[in-house]
N, C-alpha and C positions, 0 to 999 in steps of 0.2 A: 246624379240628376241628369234627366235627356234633355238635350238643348233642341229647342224648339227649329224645326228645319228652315231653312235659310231660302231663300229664292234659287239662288247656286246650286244646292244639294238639290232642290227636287229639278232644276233643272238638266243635272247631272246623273239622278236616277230616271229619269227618262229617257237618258243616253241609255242607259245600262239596260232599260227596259228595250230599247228599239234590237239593243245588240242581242240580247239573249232570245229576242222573236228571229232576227234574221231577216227580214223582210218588213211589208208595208202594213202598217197600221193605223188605224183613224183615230182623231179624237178622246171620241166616248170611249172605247177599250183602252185607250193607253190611260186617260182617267181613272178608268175602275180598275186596273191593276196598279196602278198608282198611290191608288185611295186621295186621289184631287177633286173637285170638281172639271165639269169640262171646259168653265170658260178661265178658271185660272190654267189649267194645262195649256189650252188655245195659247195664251196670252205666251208662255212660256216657249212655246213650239215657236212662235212668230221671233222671237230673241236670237233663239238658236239657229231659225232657217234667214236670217240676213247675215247672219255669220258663216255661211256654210255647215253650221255642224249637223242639219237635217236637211234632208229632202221632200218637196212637196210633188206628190203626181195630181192632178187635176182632175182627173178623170175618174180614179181612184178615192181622191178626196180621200188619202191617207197620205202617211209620214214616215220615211225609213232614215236612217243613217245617212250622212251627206260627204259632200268631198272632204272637208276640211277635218272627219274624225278620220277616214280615211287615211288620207296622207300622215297621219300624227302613228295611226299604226302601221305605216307602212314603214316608217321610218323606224319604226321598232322590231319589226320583226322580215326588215330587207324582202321587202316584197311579195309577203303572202298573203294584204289585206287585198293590195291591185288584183294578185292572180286569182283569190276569189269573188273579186269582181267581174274580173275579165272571165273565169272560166266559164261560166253555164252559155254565154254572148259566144264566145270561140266554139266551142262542142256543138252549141245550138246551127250555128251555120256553117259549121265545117259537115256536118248530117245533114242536111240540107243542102250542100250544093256536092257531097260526095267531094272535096276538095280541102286541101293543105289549109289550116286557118292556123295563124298566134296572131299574139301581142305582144307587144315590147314596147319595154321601157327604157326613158335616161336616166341612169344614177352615177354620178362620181365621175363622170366625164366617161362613160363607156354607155352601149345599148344590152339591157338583159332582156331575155323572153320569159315571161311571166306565165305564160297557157300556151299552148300550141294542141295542133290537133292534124293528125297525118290519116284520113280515112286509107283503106285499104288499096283503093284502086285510083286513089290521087296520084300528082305528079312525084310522090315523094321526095318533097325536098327536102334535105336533110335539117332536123333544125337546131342537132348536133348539143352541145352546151346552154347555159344559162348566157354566156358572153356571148357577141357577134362582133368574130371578126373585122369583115370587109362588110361595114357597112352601107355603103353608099350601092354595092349590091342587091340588095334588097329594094322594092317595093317599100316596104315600110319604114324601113333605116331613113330610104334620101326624104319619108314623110318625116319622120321622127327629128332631123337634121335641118328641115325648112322650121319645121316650127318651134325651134331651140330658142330661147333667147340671143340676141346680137353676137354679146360675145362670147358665150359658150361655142357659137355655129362658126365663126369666125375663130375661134381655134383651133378647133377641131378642122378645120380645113388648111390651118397652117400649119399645125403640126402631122398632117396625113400628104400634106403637097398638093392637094384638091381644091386649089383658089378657083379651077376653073368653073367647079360646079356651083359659085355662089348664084350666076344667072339661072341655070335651073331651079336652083332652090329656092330661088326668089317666085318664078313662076308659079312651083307648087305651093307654094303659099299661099299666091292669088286666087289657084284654080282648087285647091283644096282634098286634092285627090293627089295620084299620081298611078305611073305605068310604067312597068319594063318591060321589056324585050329580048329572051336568048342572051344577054350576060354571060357573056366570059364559056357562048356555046354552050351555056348548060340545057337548052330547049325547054324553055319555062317561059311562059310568061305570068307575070303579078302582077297586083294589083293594092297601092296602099291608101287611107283612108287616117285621117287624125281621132282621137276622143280628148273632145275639149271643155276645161271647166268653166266655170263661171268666169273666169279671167281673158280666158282665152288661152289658156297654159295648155299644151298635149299633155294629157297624162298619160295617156299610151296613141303608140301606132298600133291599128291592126292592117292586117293581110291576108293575100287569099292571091291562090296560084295553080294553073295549070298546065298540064304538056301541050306544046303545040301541036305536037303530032293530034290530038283533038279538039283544038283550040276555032271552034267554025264562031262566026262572028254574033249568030244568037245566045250560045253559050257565055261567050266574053261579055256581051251586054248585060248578061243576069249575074254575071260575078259581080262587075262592076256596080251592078244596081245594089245587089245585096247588100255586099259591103259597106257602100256607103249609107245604104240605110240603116243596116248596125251598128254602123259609126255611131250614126246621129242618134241614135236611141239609146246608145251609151255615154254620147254627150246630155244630151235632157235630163239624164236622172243624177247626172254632176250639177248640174242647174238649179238654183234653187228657183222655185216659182210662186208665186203671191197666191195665196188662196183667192 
Protein backbone atom coordinates (compact mmCIF):
# COMPACT_ATOMS: atom_id res chain seq x y z
CA UNK A 1 0.00 0.00 0.00
CA UNK A 2 1.47 3.80 -0.99
CA UNK A 3 1.27 5.91 2.08
CA UNK A 4 -0.39 8.97 1.23
CA UNK A 5 2.60 11.83 0.79
CA UNK A 6 3.33 13.84 3.72
CA UNK A 7 3.90 17.70 3.78
CA UNK A 8 7.86 16.78 4.28
CA UNK A 9 8.05 14.37 1.17
CA UNK A 10 6.37 16.83 -1.26
CA UNK A 11 8.31 19.44 0.28
CA UNK A 12 11.45 17.39 -0.25
CA UNK A 13 10.46 16.49 -3.89
CA UNK A 14 10.41 19.97 -4.68
CA UNK A 15 13.95 20.22 -3.49
CA UNK A 16 14.80 17.36 -5.85
CA UNK A 17 12.66 19.02 -8.35
CA UNK A 18 14.68 22.66 -8.16
CA UNK A 19 17.91 20.43 -8.15
CA UNK A 20 17.37 18.41 -11.22
CA UNK A 21 16.29 21.93 -13.12
CA UNK A 22 19.48 23.62 -12.00
CA UNK A 23 18.21 26.86 -12.03
CA UNK A 24 15.08 29.29 -11.34
CA UNK A 25 11.79 28.26 -11.54
CA UNK A 26 8.21 29.73 -10.72
CA UNK A 27 5.34 28.45 -8.99
CA UNK A 28 3.02 27.05 -11.63
CA UNK A 29 5.87 24.73 -13.38
CA UNK A 30 7.23 23.53 -10.38
CA UNK A 31 3.41 22.56 -9.55
CA UNK A 32 2.82 20.84 -12.69
CA UNK A 33 5.73 18.87 -12.51
CA UNK A 34 5.05 18.24 -9.21
CA UNK A 35 1.47 17.17 -9.77
CA UNK A 36 0.43 20.09 -6.65
CA UNK A 37 -1.63 22.52 -7.04
CA UNK A 38 -0.16 26.07 -7.03
CA UNK A 39 -1.31 27.44 -3.97
CA UNK A 40 -0.28 24.31 -1.82
CA UNK A 41 3.25 24.41 -3.65
CA UNK A 42 3.26 28.42 -2.74
CA UNK A 43 2.48 27.55 0.59
CA UNK A 44 5.39 24.84 0.73
CA UNK A 45 8.07 27.11 -1.00
CA UNK A 46 7.37 29.90 1.72
CA UNK A 47 8.44 26.99 4.56
CA UNK A 48 11.50 26.13 2.89
CA UNK A 49 12.50 29.87 1.86
CA UNK A 50 12.53 31.11 5.68
CA UNK A 51 14.62 28.22 6.35
CA UNK A 52 17.07 28.82 3.66
CA UNK A 53 16.46 25.80 1.79
CA UNK A 54 15.15 27.98 -1.39
CA UNK A 55 15.82 30.98 -3.03
CA UNK A 56 13.33 33.78 -3.94
CA UNK A 57 14.46 36.38 -7.02
CA UNK A 58 11.79 39.14 -7.25
CA UNK A 59 12.13 39.91 -10.27
CA UNK A 60 12.04 36.69 -11.67
CA UNK A 61 9.25 35.75 -9.36
CA UNK A 62 10.90 32.27 -9.50
CA UNK A 63 12.59 29.80 -6.96
CA UNK A 64 16.03 28.01 -7.05
CA UNK A 65 17.98 26.08 -4.56
CA UNK A 66 19.00 28.20 -1.40
CA UNK A 67 22.10 28.60 0.96
CA UNK A 68 21.22 26.19 3.41
CA UNK A 69 20.91 22.88 0.76
CA UNK A 70 23.96 24.34 -0.25
CA UNK A 71 26.09 24.17 2.44
CA UNK A 72 24.55 20.40 3.54
CA UNK A 73 26.10 19.50 0.05
CA UNK A 74 28.97 21.05 0.33
CA UNK A 75 29.74 19.42 3.32
CA UNK A 76 29.40 16.18 1.44
CA UNK A 77 31.12 16.49 -1.43
CA UNK A 78 34.16 19.18 0.11
CA UNK A 79 33.47 21.83 -2.00
CA UNK A 80 31.93 21.07 -5.27
CA UNK A 81 28.36 22.42 -4.52
CA UNK A 82 30.15 26.23 -3.63
CA UNK A 83 32.54 25.91 -6.72
CA UNK A 84 29.44 25.29 -8.84
CA UNK A 85 28.05 28.11 -7.57
CA UNK A 86 30.91 30.17 -7.66
CA UNK A 87 31.96 29.15 -11.22
CA UNK A 88 29.75 30.61 -13.98
CA UNK A 89 30.03 34.34 -11.28
CA UNK A 90 34.25 33.67 -11.53
CA UNK A 91 34.40 32.74 -15.60
CA UNK A 92 31.69 35.43 -16.16
CA UNK A 93 33.93 38.25 -14.90
CA UNK A 94 37.10 37.19 -15.14
CA UNK A 95 35.86 37.37 -19.53
CA UNK A 96 34.85 40.36 -18.85
CA UNK A 97 37.52 42.29 -17.30
CA UNK A 98 40.28 39.92 -19.23
CA UNK A 99 41.72 39.53 -15.47
CA UNK A 100 42.83 36.82 -12.59
CA UNK A 101 39.20 36.07 -10.93
CA UNK A 102 38.58 32.89 -7.89
CA UNK A 103 36.98 32.29 -4.97
CA UNK A 104 37.86 30.86 -1.92
CA UNK A 105 36.66 29.35 0.78
CA UNK A 106 37.19 28.41 4.87
CA UNK A 107 37.01 25.00 5.72
CA UNK A 108 38.82 23.09 8.64
CA UNK A 109 40.79 26.03 9.72
CA UNK A 110 42.60 26.45 6.18
CA UNK A 111 41.50 28.75 2.89
CA UNK A 112 40.58 26.53 -0.48
CA UNK A 113 39.97 27.92 -3.91
CA UNK A 114 36.97 26.69 -5.20
CA UNK A 115 36.92 28.38 -9.09
CA UNK A 116 39.53 30.40 -10.29
CA UNK A 117 39.90 31.82 -13.60
CA UNK A 118 43.48 33.12 -15.11
CA UNK A 119 42.50 34.83 -18.64
CA UNK A 120 45.40 34.62 -21.04
CA UNK A 121 46.92 38.07 -20.91
CA UNK A 122 46.03 38.67 -16.92
CA UNK A 123 48.51 39.25 -14.35
CA UNK A 124 48.95 35.50 -13.92
CA UNK A 125 48.86 34.97 -10.70
CA UNK A 126 49.52 31.76 -9.87
CA UNK A 127 46.58 30.17 -7.99
CA UNK A 128 48.60 27.07 -7.69
CA UNK A 129 46.68 24.21 -5.28
CA UNK A 130 43.33 23.97 -3.76
CA UNK A 131 45.20 25.15 -0.21
CA UNK A 132 46.51 28.83 0.26
CA UNK A 133 49.33 29.20 1.78
CA UNK A 134 50.16 32.63 2.87
CA UNK A 135 47.04 33.82 3.29
CA UNK A 136 46.81 37.24 4.54
CA UNK A 137 48.60 37.79 0.94
CA UNK A 138 45.85 37.72 -0.79
CA UNK A 139 43.15 40.27 -1.51
CA UNK A 140 40.64 37.83 -0.68
CA UNK A 141 42.32 35.67 2.09
CA UNK A 142 42.71 39.06 4.48
CA UNK A 143 38.56 39.38 3.15
CA UNK A 144 38.10 35.79 3.98
CA UNK A 145 40.03 36.34 7.51
CA UNK A 146 37.90 39.80 8.60
CA UNK A 147 34.88 38.13 8.14
CA UNK A 148 35.73 34.73 10.15
CA UNK A 149 33.98 34.36 13.21
CA UNK A 150 35.84 35.93 16.53
CA UNK A 151 37.59 33.07 17.36
CA UNK A 152 38.30 31.22 14.35
CA UNK A 153 40.07 34.85 13.14
CA UNK A 154 41.64 35.20 16.38
CA UNK A 155 43.50 31.91 15.97
CA UNK A 156 44.39 31.89 13.05
CA UNK A 157 46.35 35.03 13.82
CA UNK A 158 47.79 33.46 16.90
CA UNK A 159 48.89 30.72 15.59
CA UNK A 160 50.54 32.47 12.21
CA UNK A 161 52.10 35.47 14.73
CA UNK A 162 49.75 38.03 12.66
CA UNK A 163 48.18 39.60 15.97
CA UNK A 164 49.16 42.74 14.12
CA UNK A 165 46.73 42.42 11.41
CA UNK A 166 43.62 42.21 13.64
CA UNK A 167 43.18 46.30 13.13
CA UNK A 168 43.21 45.87 9.62
CA UNK A 169 40.93 43.24 9.61
CA UNK A 170 38.70 44.90 11.76
CA UNK A 171 38.63 47.87 9.05
CA UNK A 172 37.90 45.54 6.33
CA UNK A 173 35.04 44.44 7.96
CA UNK A 174 33.83 47.91 8.24
CA UNK A 175 34.58 48.93 4.78
CA UNK A 176 33.55 45.56 3.12
CA UNK A 177 35.97 45.33 0.52
CA UNK A 178 39.55 45.48 0.59
CA UNK A 179 43.11 46.10 -1.56
CA UNK A 180 46.64 45.17 -1.94
CA UNK A 181 49.57 46.44 -3.21
CA UNK A 182 52.89 44.69 -4.73
CA UNK A 183 53.18 42.06 -1.85
CA UNK A 184 56.05 40.45 -1.16
CA UNK A 185 57.14 42.58 -4.93
CA UNK A 186 55.19 40.42 -6.62
CA UNK A 187 53.79 43.66 -8.99
CA UNK A 188 50.12 42.79 -8.61
CA UNK A 189 47.59 44.55 -7.37
CA UNK A 190 43.97 42.87 -5.92
CA UNK A 191 41.20 43.45 -5.07
CA UNK A 192 38.88 41.31 -2.47
CA UNK A 193 35.02 41.46 -1.96
CA UNK A 194 33.02 39.12 0.71
CA UNK A 195 29.59 36.65 -0.61
CA UNK A 196 27.43 36.81 2.21
CA UNK A 197 24.52 34.79 3.52
CA UNK A 198 21.57 35.44 5.06
CA UNK A 199 23.56 35.50 8.49
CA UNK A 200 25.95 37.42 7.51
CA UNK A 201 28.41 34.42 7.27
CA UNK A 202 31.34 34.79 4.08
CA UNK A 203 30.66 31.93 2.29
CA UNK A 204 33.32 32.73 -0.08
CA UNK A 205 35.83 35.63 -0.75
CA UNK A 206 36.12 36.54 -4.26
CA UNK A 207 38.90 38.34 -6.16
CA UNK A 208 40.20 39.88 -8.94
CA UNK A 209 43.92 41.16 -9.70
CA UNK A 210 45.99 42.95 -12.02
CA UNK A 211 49.73 43.89 -13.07
CA UNK A 212 50.81 47.14 -12.29
CA UNK A 213 52.78 47.72 -14.91
CA UNK A 214 48.85 48.43 -16.42
CA UNK A 215 47.27 49.18 -13.60
CA UNK A 216 46.05 53.20 -14.83
CA UNK A 217 43.48 54.34 -12.28
CA UNK A 218 40.37 53.96 -14.66
CA UNK A 219 41.02 50.46 -14.99
CA UNK A 220 41.47 49.77 -11.05
CA UNK A 221 38.13 51.68 -10.58
CA UNK A 222 36.19 49.12 -12.94
CA UNK A 223 37.86 46.06 -11.25
CA UNK A 224 36.88 47.41 -8.08
CA UNK A 225 33.33 48.35 -9.23
CA UNK A 226 32.95 44.91 -10.91
CA UNK A 227 33.79 42.89 -8.12
CA UNK A 228 32.03 44.26 -5.70
CA UNK A 229 29.05 44.21 -7.69
CA UNK A 230 29.39 40.42 -8.16
CA UNK A 231 30.03 40.17 -4.80
CA UNK A 232 26.67 41.50 -4.15
CA UNK A 233 24.77 39.52 -6.69
CA UNK A 234 26.11 36.46 -5.37
CA UNK A 235 25.28 37.62 -2.03
CA UNK A 236 21.26 38.26 -3.11
CA UNK A 237 20.75 34.98 -4.44
CA UNK A 238 22.17 33.45 -0.69
CA UNK A 239 19.23 35.84 0.56
CA UNK A 240 16.23 34.54 0.95
CA UNK A 241 13.69 37.21 -0.09
CA UNK A 242 9.77 37.52 0.66
CA UNK A 243 7.69 37.25 -2.28
Amino acid sequence: MTNKPTSLSKALNLLRLLGAHGGWLGVRELARQAGYTPTSTHGLLQVLLDDGFVAYDAERRQYALGVAVLGLADRVDAGGALAAFARPHVDALAAELAETVYAITWRGGAALIVAGNEPERSARVALGGRVIAQLDVWASGRVLLAFLPAAEREAWLARTGRQKLAGELAAIREAGWTTTRDVGGSGVIAFGAPVLDATGRCVLALGTSTAMARASERHLARLRSRLLATAAAMSKTLIPEKP
